[in-house]
N, C-alpha and C positions, 0 to 999 in steps of 0.2 A: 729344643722345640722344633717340630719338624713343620719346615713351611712349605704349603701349596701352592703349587705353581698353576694358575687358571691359564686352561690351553683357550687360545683364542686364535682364530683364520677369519676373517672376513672377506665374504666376496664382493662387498663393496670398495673396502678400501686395501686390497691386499691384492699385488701381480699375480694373475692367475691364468687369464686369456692369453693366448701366443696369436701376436698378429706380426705382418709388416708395414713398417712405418714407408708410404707413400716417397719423404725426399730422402732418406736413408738405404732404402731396400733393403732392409735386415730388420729379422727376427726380433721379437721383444715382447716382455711378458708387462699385462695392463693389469689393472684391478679393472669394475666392471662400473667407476665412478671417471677414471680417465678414458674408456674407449666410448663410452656416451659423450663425454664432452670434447675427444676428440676422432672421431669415429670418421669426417672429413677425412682426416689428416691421415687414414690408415687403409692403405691398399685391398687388406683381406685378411682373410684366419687364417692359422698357420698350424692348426693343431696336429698331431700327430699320425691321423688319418679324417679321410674327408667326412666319415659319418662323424665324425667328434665334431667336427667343426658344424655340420648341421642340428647336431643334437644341442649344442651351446647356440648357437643363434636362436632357437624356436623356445629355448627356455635354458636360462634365463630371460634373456635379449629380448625376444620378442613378445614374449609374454607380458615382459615389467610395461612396453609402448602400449599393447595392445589395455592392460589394464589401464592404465594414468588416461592415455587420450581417450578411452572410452569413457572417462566420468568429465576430464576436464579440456577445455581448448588452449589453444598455441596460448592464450593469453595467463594461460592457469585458473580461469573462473569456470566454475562446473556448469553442466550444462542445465538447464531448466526443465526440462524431464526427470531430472533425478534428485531425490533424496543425499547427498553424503554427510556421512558423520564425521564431525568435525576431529573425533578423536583420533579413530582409526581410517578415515577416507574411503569406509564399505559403503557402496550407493545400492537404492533402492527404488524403486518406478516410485515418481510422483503423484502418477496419473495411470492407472490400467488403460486406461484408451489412449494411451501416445503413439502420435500418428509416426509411423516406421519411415514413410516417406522424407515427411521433416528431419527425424533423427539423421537417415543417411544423408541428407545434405547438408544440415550443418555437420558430420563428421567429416563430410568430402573436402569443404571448406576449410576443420582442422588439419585437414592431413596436406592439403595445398600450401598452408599459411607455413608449416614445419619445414616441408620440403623446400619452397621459395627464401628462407632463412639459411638454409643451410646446415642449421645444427639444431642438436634440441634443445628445449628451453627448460629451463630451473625446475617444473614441476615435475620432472624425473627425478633430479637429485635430489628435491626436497618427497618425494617419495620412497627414496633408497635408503635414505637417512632415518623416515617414519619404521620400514622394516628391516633395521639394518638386523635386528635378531635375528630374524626366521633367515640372512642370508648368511650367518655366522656356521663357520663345517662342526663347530661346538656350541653345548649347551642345553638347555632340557628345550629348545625351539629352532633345533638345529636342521639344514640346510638337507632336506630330499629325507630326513631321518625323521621317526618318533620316539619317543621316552622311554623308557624302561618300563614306567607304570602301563605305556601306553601299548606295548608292547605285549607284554603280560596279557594283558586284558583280551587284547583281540585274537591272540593265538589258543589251543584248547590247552588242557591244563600240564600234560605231557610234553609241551613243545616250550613250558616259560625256559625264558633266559639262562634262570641256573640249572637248566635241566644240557646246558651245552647244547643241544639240537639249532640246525638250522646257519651253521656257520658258511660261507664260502670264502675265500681266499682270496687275495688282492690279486694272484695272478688269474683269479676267473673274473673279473673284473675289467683285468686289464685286455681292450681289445687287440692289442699286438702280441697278444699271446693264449688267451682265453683255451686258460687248462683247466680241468678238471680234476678231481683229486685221482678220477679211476684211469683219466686217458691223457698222460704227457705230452706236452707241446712239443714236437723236437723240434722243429724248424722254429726257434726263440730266438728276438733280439737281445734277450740275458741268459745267463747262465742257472742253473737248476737252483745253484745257491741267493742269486739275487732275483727271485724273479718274483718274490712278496715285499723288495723293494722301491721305497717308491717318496717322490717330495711329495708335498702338501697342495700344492699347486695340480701338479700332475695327478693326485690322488682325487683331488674334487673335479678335473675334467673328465674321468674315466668315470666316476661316478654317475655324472648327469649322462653319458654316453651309456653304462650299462642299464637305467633305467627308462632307456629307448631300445635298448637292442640286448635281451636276456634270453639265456636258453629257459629250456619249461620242465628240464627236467631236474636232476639231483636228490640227494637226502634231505630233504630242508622241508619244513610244515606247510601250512593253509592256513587263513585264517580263517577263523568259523562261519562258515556256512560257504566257503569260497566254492565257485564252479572250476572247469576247466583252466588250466594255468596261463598266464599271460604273459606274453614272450617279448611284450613290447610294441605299443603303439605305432613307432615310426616302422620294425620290421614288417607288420603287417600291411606296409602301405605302400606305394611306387611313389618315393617321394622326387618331386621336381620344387624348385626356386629360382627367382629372377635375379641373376645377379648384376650389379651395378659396379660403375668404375672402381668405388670404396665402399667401406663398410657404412657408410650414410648413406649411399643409394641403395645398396643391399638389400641394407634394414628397411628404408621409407620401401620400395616395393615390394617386400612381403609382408607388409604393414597394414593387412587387410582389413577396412574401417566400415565393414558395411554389413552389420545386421539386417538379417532375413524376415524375421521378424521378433517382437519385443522381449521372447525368451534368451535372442541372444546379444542381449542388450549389455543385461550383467554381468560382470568377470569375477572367475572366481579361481585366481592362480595358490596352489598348493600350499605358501606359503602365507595367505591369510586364514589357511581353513579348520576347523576344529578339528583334529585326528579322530575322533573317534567317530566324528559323523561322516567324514570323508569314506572311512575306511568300509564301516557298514552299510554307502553305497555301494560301494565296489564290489562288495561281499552281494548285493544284491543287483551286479549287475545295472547300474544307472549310468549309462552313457553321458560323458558329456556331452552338455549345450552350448557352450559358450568357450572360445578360444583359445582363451589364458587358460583355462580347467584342461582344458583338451592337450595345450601344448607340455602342462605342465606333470600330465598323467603318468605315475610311476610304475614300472614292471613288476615293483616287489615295495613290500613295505621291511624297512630298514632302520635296522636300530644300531649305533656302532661303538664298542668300548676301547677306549685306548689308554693303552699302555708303553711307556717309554719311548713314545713317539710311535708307537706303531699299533695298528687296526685289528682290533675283533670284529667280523662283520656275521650281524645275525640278520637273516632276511624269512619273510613269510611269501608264499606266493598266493595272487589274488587272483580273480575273476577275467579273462580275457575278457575286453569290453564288444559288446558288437559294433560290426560298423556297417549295417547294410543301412543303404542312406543319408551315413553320417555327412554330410554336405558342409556340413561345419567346421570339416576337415580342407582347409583351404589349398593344400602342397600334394596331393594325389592326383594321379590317374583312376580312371574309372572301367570298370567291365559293367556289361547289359547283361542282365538276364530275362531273356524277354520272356520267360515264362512264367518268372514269377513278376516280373514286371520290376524289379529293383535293380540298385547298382548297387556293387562292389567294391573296394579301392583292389585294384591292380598287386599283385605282388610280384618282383622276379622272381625266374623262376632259373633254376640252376642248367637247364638243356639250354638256353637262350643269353648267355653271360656275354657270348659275341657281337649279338645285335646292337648297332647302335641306335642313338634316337630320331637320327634320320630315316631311318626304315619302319619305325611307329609314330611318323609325323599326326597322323589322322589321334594317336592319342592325346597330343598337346594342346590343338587346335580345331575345334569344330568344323569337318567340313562338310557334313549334309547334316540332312534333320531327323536322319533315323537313327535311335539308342547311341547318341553320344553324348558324354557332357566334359566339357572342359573343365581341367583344374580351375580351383578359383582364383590362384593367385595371376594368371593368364587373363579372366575375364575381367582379376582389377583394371589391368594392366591396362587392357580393352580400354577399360571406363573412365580412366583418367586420360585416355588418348582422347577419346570421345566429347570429355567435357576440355581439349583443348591443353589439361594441366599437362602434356608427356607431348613431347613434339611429332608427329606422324614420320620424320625422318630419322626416329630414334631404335637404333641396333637393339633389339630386345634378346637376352642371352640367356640362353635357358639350361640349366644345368640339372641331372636326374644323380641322386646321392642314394645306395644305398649298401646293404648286406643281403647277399644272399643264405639262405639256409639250408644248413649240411643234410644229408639223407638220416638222421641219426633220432634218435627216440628223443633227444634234448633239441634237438634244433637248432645247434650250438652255430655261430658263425661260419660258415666257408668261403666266401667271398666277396672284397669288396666292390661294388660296380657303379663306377664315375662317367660320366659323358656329360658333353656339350654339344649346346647349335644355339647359333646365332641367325639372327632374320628380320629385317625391318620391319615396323610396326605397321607401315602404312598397306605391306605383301600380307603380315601376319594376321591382321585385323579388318582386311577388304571386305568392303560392302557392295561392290557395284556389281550386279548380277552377270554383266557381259564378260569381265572379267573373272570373279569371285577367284584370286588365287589359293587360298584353301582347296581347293576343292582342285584345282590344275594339280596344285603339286601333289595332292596325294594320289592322283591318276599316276603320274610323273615317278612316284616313287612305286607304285604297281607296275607300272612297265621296266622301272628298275630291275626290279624283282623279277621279272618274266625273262628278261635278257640272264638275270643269275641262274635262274633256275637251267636256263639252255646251258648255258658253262657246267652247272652240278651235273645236267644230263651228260655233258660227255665227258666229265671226270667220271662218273659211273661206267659210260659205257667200255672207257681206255679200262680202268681197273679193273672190269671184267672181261677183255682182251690178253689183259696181261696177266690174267689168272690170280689173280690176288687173293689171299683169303681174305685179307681184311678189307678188303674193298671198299666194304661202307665207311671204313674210317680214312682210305685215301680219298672218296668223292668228299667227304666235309673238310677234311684238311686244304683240298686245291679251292673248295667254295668260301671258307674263310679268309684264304688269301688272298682273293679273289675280292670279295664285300671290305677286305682291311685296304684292299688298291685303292678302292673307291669311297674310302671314307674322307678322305681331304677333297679330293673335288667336288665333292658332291657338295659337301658342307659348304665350301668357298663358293659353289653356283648357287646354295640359298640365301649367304651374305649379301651377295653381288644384286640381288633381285633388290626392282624399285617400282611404286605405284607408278603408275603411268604406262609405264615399259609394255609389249606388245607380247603378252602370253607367250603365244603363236611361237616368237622369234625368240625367246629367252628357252622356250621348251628345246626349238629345237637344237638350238647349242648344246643345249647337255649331250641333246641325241649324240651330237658328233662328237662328242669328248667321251661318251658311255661306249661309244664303237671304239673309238682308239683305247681307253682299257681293256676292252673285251679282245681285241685284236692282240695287245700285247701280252695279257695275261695267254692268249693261249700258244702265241708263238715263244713265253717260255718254257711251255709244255713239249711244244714242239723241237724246242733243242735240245732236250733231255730226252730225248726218243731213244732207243735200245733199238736193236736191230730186228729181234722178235716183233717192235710196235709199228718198224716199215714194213715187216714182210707181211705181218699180220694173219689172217685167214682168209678161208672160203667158206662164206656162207649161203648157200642157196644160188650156187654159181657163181656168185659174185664174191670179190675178193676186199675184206671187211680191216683196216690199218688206220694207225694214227689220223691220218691224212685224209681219209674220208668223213673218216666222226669227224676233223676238226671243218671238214668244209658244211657237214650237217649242223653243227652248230653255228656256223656263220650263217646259213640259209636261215635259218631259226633266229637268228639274232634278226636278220634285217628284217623275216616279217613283224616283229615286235614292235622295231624304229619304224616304222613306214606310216 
């Protein structure tokens, strides 16, 4: 009698998360039942690159907060605006006129009472436990997948299952290596032969990670009636998040509890939803409304067969979702289009991998009133200063996570882009109109920029002294080294800043610390001089060398600072 072996992963109760442990400093793999109950205790995610570790915080993570505390409070009794069913804990308006005002303050109330505790309370667990199914990597209710039936049905009739169509491979999956079956990774942390190798653990983070960040292209189906292919929610977006000492403050501040209005009241995360109605939004292009739906929105619908431990993966591709005005997207950056009068989420963009986020300060933070909006997770951040919950002497550390995309018909990954800045709340968040530091420092960072650009000019103009053909690529090369001098001071003069402090006096310090890079950056140009770049020319009777561009740039530099 041949017996069945029932494969079973659980990402409730099974190590899967890679964090490190706060008094140990090392590495350790959680189920997603111990880093809730002890998420205090744990410094940070440790995954394997930094978009995994945001694709894993926004969903599962924060999806499962945003669902629970949106129906129930710190105390676990549901709120009074809503309906929940006692079976499955799906809520519903009590009341179509429920006042929005109300809602977000007793949610601001739940999110103070969780954050003042410390840790979260039993109605997560006892909601992990209600779906512990849909968070199973097996099963016909299995974890980011659909069913075989379900599967079938939604793809046209050339593309079912046993028609083989629609397969990709763990190594297209896998983002440290993301090959294709036509174009080889060669620069791989495995070798050709292991590289559809892969643990269970490892296999479900890459998973939730590739259904944030897919290419749009390959031999794989549609499902019926799908538009344009969809590459991935979080790729299309300039994602930013607040990160906290550990993974409890993390989570509580991008733990955004504040509906706009009563449509995004309800949560509605991927693993409560009927596939087949899910999918036939998508197919019709229905934007999410609502957080948890949004966080949990998938690139590809995913069906997986396995075999002796190891993955058949069939996927279909669906509808890019729009986001012009998605607002409900709380971790973006924004572009104006004042023509048509809408915003955008922000994408990077591959010419611009250098810039850090000190030099798009004005995207983080609103500093005038014309075509900007701040992320939202920034303007929580605001709001709970505001109502006193966040202390106004509080380092707020802003972190921007994403991929950028290859030049290529797939859109396949090219690069990952990480950055920080840190800034007090009370600089970050100024209201006093005499003061207003928003709006100082992005002057501050424009004159930045006006002092680079003098450096760029006379790395062009040496380049074309010394005849260079490639000139345009030694003026970026001396201005990137240039922008990388001043990336720690700069950041360390936004730390440093405090309400009270005298604009006037904190500006001009940089000045003088922006002169001494500019100074040195150019006298190590200057000691690499060639003898050609002393003798230099004559142009126009005057005789045109190193030493004059560098003094032209300095005259240029100072009317800047002045």
């Amino acid at each position: 009698m041949k017996v069945v072996v029932k494969l079973d992963f659980n990402l409730v109760t099974n190590p899967w998360i890679k964090v490190v442990d706060s008094r140990s400093n090392k590495e350790k793999l959680v189920s997603m039942a111990d880093l809730f109950k002890n998420a205090q205790n744990y410094r940070d995610s440790a995954g394997e690159m930094h978009v995994q570790d945001l694709a894993i915080l926004r969903a599962p993570l924060l999806a499962i907060l945003t669902t629970v505390f949106s129906r129930f409070d710190a105390e676990g009794e549901a709120y009074d605006w809503l309906n929940v069913d006692e079976e499955t804990w799906t809520a519903s308006l009590a009341d179509d006129e429920v006042d929005i005002d109300d809602v977000q303050e007793v949610l601001l109330e739940t999110w103070e009472n969780i954050y003042q505790d410390g840790k979260f309370p039993d109605k997560v667990f006892e909601y992990l436990d209600k779906y512990k199914d849909g968070f199973n990597l097996f099963g016909e209710n299995a974890f980011y997948q659909v069913s075989s039936d379900v599967y079938d049905r939604m793809v046209p009739a050339k593309n079912k299952l046993s028609t083989g169509t629609g397969k990709v491979a763990v190594r297209q999956i896998n983002r440290l290596i993301s090959e294709s079956g036509n174009s080889p990774a060669i620069f791989s942390p495995k070798s050709s032969l292991g590289k559809d190798e892969i643990t269970l653990p490892e296999f479900v983070r890459w998973l939730i990670t590739y259904q944030n960040f897919a290419e749009v292209g390959g031999n794989v189906p549609k499902i019926k009636k799908a538009g344009s292919g969809d590459s991935g929610w979080l790729y299309n977006i300039d994602p930013v998040i607040v990160k906290g000492k550990n993974l409890f403050e993390t989570l509580m501040f991008n733990l955004v509890l504040s509906p706009e209005d009563k449509k995004e009241i309800l949560q509605h995360p991927y693993w409560e939803a009927d596939k087949i109605t899910y999918f036939s939004n998508r197919a019709n292009n229905t934007p999410p409304n609502n957080i948890a739906e949004l966080y949990t929105n998938v690139a590809k619908m995913m069906h997986i067969d396995w075999k002796d431990g190891k993955p058949t993966i069939y996927v279909a591709k669906l509808t890019k979702p729009d986001t012009t005005n998605a607002f409900i997207e709380p971790m973006t950056t924004w572009n104006y289009n004042q023509k048509e009068g809408s915003y955008y989420p922000r994408v990077k963009q591959k010419e611009r991998l250098s810039r850090r986020m000190w030099r798009n300060f004005g995207f983080y933070i609103k500093s005038s009133n014309d075509g900007d909006h701040e992320p939202g997770v920034v303007r929580w951040i605001d709001k709970l200063k505001e109502e006193d919950i966040l202390p106004e002497d509080m380092l707020v550390n802003l972190e921007t996570i994403n991929f950028v995309k290859a030049d290529t018909k797939n859109q396949a990954p090219y690069f990952e882009v990480y950055d920080n800045m840190s800034i007090n709340a009370g600089v970050l968040f100024d209201r006093n109109q005499a003061t207003f530091w928003p709006k100082r420092i992005e002057d501050t960072v424009t004159m930045t920029k006006d002092v680079g650009d003098a450096f760029e000019d006379f790395a062009s103009k040496l380049g074309n002294l010394r005849g260079l053909r490639d000139a345009r690529e030694f003026e970026k090369k001396l201005s990137a080294e240039f922008y990388d001098q001043l990336n720690k001071p700069f950041n360390d003069w936004l730390a440093s800043l405090r309400a009270g402090q005298e604009p006037d006096n904190e500006i001009t310090r940089w000045k003088n610390t922006l002169k001494k890079e500019v100074t040195k950056a150019g006298n190590r140009v200057l000691q690499s001089a060639s003898p050609r770049d002393i003798i230099g020319r004559k142009e126009n009777k005057e005789v045109t060398n190193i030493f004059t561009l560098y003094n032209q740039m300095q005259n240029n530099v100072r009317k800047h600072l002045e």
